[in-house]
C-alpha positions as CSV (number, residue, x, y, z in Angstrom):
1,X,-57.6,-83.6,96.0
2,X,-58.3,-84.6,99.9
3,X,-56.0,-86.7,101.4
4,X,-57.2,-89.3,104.5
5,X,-59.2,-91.9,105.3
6,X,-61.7,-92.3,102.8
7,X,-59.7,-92.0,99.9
8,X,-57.2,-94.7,100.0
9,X,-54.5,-92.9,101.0
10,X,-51.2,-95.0,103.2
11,X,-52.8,-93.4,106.4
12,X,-53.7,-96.5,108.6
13,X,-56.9,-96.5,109.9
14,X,-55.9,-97.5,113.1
15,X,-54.5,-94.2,113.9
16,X,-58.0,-92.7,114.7
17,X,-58.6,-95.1,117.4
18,X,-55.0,-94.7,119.1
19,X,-54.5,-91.1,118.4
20,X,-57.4,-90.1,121.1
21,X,-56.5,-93.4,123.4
22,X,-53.0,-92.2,123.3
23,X,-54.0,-88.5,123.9
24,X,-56.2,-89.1,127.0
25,X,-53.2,-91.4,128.2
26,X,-51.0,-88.7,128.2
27,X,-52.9,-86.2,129.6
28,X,-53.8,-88.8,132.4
29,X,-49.6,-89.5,133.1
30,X,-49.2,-85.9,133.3
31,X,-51.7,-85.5,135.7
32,X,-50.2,-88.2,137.9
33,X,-46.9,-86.7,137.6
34,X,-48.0,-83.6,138.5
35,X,-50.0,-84.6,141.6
36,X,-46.5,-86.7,142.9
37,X,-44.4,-83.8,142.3
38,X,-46.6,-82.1,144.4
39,X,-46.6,-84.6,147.1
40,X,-43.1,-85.0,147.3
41,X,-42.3,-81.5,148.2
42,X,-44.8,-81.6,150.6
43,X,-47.6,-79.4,148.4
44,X,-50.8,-80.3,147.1
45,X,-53.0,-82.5,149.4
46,X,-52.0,-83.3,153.1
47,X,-54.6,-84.9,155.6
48,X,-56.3,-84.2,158.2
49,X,-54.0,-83.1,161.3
50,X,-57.0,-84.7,163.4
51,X,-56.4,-88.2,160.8
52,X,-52.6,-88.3,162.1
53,X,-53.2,-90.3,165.3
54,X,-50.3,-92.5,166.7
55,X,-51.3,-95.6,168.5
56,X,-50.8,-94.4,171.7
57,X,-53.2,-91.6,170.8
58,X,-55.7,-94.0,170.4
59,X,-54.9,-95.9,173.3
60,X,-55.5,-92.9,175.2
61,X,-59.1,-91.7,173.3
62,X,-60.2,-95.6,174.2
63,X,-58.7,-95.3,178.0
64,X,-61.1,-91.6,178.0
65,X,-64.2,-93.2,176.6
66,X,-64.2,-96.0,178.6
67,X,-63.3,-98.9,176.4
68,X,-60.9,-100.0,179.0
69,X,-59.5,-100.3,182.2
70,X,-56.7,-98.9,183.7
71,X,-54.3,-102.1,184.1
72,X,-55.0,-102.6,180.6
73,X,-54.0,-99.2,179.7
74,X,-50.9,-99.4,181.5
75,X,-49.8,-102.9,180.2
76,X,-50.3,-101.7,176.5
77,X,-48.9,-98.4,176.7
78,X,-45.7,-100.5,178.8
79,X,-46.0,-102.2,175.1
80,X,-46.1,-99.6,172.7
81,X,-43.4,-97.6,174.3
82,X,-41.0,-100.7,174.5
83,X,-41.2,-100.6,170.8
């Protein structure tokens, strides 16, 4: 005698759409937790070294290209070391 869905049996029929929903969510949290485990202790993916600018950084690339002047540079890096 088979046993499942087509036969009558007390299986709910509802259990073959949230038993793959329920699946691909929990291969989805694991995956997550994974990737913040790995962030936490400072593994997995880091940025670019060349991303990590501080403002005064880019003060000083937009003093270099010519963006502005040099009271203006003065008077904001006054600011941002004040701070």
């Amino acid at each position: 005698m088979m046993y499942g869905w087509w036969d009558g049996s007390p299986t709910h029929w509802y259990g073959m759409i949230f038993g793959p929903i329920m699946m691909i969510a929990l291969v989805v949290l694991t995956v997550l937790i994974i990737a913040w485990a790995l962030r936490a202790f400072g593994l997995g993916w880091q940025p670019d070294p060349k991303e990590r600018n501080t403002p005064l950084d880019t003060l000083k690339h937009r003093f270099a290209r010519g963006e502005i002047d040099r009271a203006e540079y003065e008077d904001r890096r006054r600011l941002l070391s004040d701070s």
